[in-house]
Structures are given as C-alpha cells and as structure tokens.
N, C-alpha and C positions, 0 to 999 in steps of 0.2 A: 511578567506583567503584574504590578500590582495588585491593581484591581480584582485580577482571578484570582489572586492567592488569600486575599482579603475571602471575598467569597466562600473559599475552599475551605480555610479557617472555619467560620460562622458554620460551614454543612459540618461537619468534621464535628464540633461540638452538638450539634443539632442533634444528628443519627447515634453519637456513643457516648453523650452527656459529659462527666470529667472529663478534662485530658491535662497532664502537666504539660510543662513549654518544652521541657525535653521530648518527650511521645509527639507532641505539634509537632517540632521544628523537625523529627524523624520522617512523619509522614510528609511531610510539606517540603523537604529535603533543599534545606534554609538553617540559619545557626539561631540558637535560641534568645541571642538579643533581638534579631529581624521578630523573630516572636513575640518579643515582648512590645515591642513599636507598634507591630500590626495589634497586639491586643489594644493599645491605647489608642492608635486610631478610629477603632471598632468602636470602644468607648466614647472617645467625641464627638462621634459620629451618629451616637443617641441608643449604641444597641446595648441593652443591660447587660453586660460581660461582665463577671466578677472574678478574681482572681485570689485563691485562698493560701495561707501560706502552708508548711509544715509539711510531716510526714503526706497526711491525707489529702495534702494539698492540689493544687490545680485549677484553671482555670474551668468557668462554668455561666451556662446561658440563666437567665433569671427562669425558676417553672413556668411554661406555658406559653414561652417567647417562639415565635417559628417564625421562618422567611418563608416568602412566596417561591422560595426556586426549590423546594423538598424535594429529592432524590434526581435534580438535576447537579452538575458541577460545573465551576466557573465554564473549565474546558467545551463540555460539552453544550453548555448555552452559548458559547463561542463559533463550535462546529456548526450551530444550526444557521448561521449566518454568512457561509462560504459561499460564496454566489454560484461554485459547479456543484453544490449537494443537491439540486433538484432535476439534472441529467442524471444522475441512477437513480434517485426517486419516482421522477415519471416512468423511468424502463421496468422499472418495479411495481409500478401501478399505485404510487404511493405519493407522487407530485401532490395532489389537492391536501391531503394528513399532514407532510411537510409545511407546507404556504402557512395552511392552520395555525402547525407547532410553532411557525414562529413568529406567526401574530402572537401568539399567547404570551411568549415568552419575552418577548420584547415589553409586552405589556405589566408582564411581571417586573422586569428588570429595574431596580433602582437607577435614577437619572444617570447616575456619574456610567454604570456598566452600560445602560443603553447607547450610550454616545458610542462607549469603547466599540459595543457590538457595531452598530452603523458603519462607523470609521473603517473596521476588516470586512464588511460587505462591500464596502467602497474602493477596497485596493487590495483585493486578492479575488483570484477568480480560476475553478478549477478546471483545466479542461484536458483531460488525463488521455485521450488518443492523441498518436504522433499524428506528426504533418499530411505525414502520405500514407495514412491508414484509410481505409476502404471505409468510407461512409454514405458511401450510395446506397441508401436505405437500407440499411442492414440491419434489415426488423429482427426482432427478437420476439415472436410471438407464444413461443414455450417459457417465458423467463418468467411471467407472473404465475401462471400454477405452479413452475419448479420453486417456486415463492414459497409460494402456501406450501406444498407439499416439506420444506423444512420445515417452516414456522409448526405445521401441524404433527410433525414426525408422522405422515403417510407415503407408501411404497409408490412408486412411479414406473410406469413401462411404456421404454421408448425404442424408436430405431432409432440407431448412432449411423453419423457417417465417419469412421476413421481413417489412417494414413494408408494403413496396409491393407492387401487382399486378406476376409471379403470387405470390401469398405462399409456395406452396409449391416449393419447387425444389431439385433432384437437384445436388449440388456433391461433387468429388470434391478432397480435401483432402489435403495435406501437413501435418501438424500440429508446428510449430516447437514450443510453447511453452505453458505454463498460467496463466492470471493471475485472482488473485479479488479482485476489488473490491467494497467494501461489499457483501458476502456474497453475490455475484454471480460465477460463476466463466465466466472467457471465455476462448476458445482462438484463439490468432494461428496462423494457416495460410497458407500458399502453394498457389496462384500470388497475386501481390500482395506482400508476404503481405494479410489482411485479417482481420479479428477476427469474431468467433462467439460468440454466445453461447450456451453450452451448453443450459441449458434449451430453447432453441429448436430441437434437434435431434430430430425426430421418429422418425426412425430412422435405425439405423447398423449399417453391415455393415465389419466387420475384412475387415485384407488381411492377404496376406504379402509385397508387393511395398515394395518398402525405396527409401527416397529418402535424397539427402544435404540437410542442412540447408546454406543457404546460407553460403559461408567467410566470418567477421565479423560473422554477424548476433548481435545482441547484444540481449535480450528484454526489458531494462531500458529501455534505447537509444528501443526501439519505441514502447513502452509511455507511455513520458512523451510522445513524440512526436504520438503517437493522441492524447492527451487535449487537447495542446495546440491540435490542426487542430480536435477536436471542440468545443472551446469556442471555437473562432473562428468553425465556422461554426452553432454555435450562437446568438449576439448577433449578428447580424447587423442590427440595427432598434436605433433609440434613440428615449427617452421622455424628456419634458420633466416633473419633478414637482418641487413642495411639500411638504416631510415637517413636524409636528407638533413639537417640540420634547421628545428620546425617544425618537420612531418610528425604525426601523430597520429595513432593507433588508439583506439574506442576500448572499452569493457576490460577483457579481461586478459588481449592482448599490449593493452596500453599499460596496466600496471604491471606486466612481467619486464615490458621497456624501461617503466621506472625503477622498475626493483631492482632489476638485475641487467640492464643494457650496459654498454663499454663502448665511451668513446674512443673511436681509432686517430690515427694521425691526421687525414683527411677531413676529421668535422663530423665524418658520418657513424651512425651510432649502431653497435652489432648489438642485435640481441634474441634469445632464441624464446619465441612467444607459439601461448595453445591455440591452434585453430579448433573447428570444426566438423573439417573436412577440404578434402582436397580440392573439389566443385566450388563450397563455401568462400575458402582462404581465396579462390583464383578472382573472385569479384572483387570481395573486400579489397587486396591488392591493385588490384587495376585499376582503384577508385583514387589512387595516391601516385599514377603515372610514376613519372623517373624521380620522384621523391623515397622510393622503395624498393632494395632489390633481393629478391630471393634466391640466396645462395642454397637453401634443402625446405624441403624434399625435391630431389633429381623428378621426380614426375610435376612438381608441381611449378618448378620452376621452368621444364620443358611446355608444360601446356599453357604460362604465361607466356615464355619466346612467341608460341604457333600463335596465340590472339594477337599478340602486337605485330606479327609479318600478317597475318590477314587481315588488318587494319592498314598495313599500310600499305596493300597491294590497292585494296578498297578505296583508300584516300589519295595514293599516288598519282602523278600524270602523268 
C-alpha cells in the first residue's frame, strides 16, 4: 500500500533524521528508485523533504517539521481500524482506551490515509474463534488483572484447573506475557516459563511483590517455539490410508498427502500421514466415510471396522 509506505518513509526520517535512499529502500524493503518517487511525491505533496547529494548525502526533513502520527506507523494506525481489535480490547478491559485511540488517530490522519483507514474498517473484520467454539458466556473474569499483573511485572497466585490428576492445583506465577490464539487467550509465566491458559484459572489473588522478567526473553520468540514442540509431540503415531479421489485431509495430515501421497492404478491416493493418536485419527476418519480407508495401524483400522458394524446394526432394518 502506498499510502503506508509514504507514511513509513516521513516516520523513518522523523525518529533518525538523515537517511540515504539506499538505508530507506532497506528498511522499507522496496528498490531505491520506488524511493526516490516516494520522495518526490512527499515533496508535491508540500512536505519540506530535501534530498542532499554526495558522500554526506541523503535525504532529510526541514528542522522542526513533525507529523501528527509520532511514534505511530502507517501499519499500526492501520491496525487500530480492524473492526475485531475491540473483542480483546473489551476482554482486556481496554474497549473504551481503544474507541478513544482511534477517534484520535483518525483525527490525526491526513485525508488521503483516513479514507484508506475507513475503507479496511469497512471490509475486514476479525473474528478469531471457530464456528463451533464454546461461546456460551465464556467469561473471562481473571483476564484483566492477569493484564495488569504483566503490564506491571507483579506475581500472581492462582488455582489452575489442569488435564491430569491433581486437576486442581495452587501455582504461584510470574506472568511474562499475553497471547490469544484463535480466540483463546494464554499467559506465558515463570518459573519455566510455561503457558496458562486463562480461562482455566479458577481463582486469582494479586500481589504486590514485583519480579524482573527474564533479560532477552522475547514472547514472540516463545510463542512460535510452544507451537512447534506442541505439534511435535502432538503426531507422534502414523496411519497408513487410501483417500478417494477429492478426499482431503486438514493440518498436518494433508500436507504429508501432498508431499508425499502415490497415486495408485485405481485413482485412489496411498499415503502414510501423522495422527495424534489412535481415539483422535478414529474421528477424524470417519468424518470422510468410504472416501478413506486405513490400511495401518491393525488397531486402528480394527476399531474403525467395529464403529461402522455398530452403525449399521443401529441404522439397519
């Protein structure tokens, strides 16, 4: 998008004064004639940009020139205009601060960017839980002090309800970090660290004793890294199947079909894809009828056979 790169430009000079078109067109990761363009549109455009030649050269704001968007970016004056950013703003206690930021900002915004902004309010819209996800009031009442309690670096002590026996159990947390995944919000804490998921806090008691977060931890960093251990040791089992010609398999059995499936004589495609487990694979399966047929595991393909005979002893006449 233009518009934000123009923008991005103008900040870019603003916050570190010179910059050659080479160092722009780096950060802005664009070739440095698109640089040179954007500078002269900048220019027509009435903003004092100067552009100096030579060693010492580079381009440069007139002293004392600022925009009304300091320490916002095109992107992020963008973001504030996503029509789902105020479903975790409100679960966050932060809905009314939002509405605010982005009166402001809008307000800020030179005509041609406010249009743009408006336009992606108007045809994008986020809404990050699946279809058949549980939203029968699924308060989240611990979510705004586990808020503060990041925002402020203080300790938290809660009962957890977890998967294993004892389910319930007393953990006293450092709380690094917030992350909401498919409309699931989880909190990465120390010691460990280790992930939480909110709703499963059954009670929580504030502190005021203050912790340092670990030097370098980086929540990004983590975050990708959780997912990765969790999907590995997630599939840990593999299935030998058959698919129908059409049939398709989701996640991370579907790209083992494309990566490595064989078509046989018949049309039908072999390929040997990671389940999760033997219970898991037997749903998954059965949701693709005689479009799928499992040649291994010998148990898994036996206790597909027994649900399709008690299916059809059930549905027979």
């Amino acid at each position: 998008m233009r518009s934000a790169r123009l923008v991005s430009l103008l900040l870019l000079l603003q916050t570190r004064g010179r910059m050659t078109a080479a160092e722009l067109a780096a950060e802005l990761e664009v070739s440095v004639r698109t640089v040179y363009r954007d500078a002269e549109a900048l220019g027509a455009a009435g903003v004092p940009l100067y552009g100096d030649a030579g060693h010492a050269g580079g381009y440069r704001l007139l002293d004392g020139y600022r925009t009304r968007l300091t320490g916002l970016t095109a992107g992020e004056a963008e973001a504030l205009f996503l029509a789902g950013a105020p479903g975790p703003a409100a679960e966050l206690g932060l809905g009314p601060l939002l509405a605010a930021a982005q009166l402001k900002v809008r307000a800020a915004l030179p005509k041609e960017l406010r249009a743009h902004a408006d336009r992606i309010s108007g045809r994008f819209h986020l809404d990050a839980p699946g279809w058949y996800a549980d939203t029968g009031g699924a308060a989240l009442p611990h979510l705004p002090a586990v808020a503060d309690a990041v925002w402020n670096g203080r300790v938290l002590h809660v009962l957890y309800r977890r998967w294993r026996e004892p389910t319930d159990v007393r953990r006293r947390l450092k709380p690094y970090g917030l992350v909401l995944k498919a409309g699931r919000w989880y909190v990465v804490a120390g010691p460990g660290p280790r992930t939480y998921r909110v709703d499963r806090i059954l009670q929580l008691e504030a502190s005021d004793e203050e912790f340092e977060r670990p030097a370098g931890f980086d929540l990004g960093a983590y975050w990708a890294g959780y997912q990765r251990d969790f999907h590995e040791r997630l599939h840990r089992a593999e299935a030998v199947v058959r698919l129908a010609p059409g049939a398709r398999l989701t996640g991370a059995a579907g790209e083992a079909v494309r990566a490595r499936g064989v078509t046989e004589a018949d049309g039908w495609t072999r390929a040997t894809v990671p389940i999760e487990s033997v219970e898991h694979a037997h749903g998954e399966f059965l949701r693709l009828g005689t479009d799928v047929e499992v040649l291994e595991p010998a148990e898994l393909r036996a206790r597909i056979a027994a649900t399709v005979a008690a299916l059809a002893r059930t549905y027979g006449t």
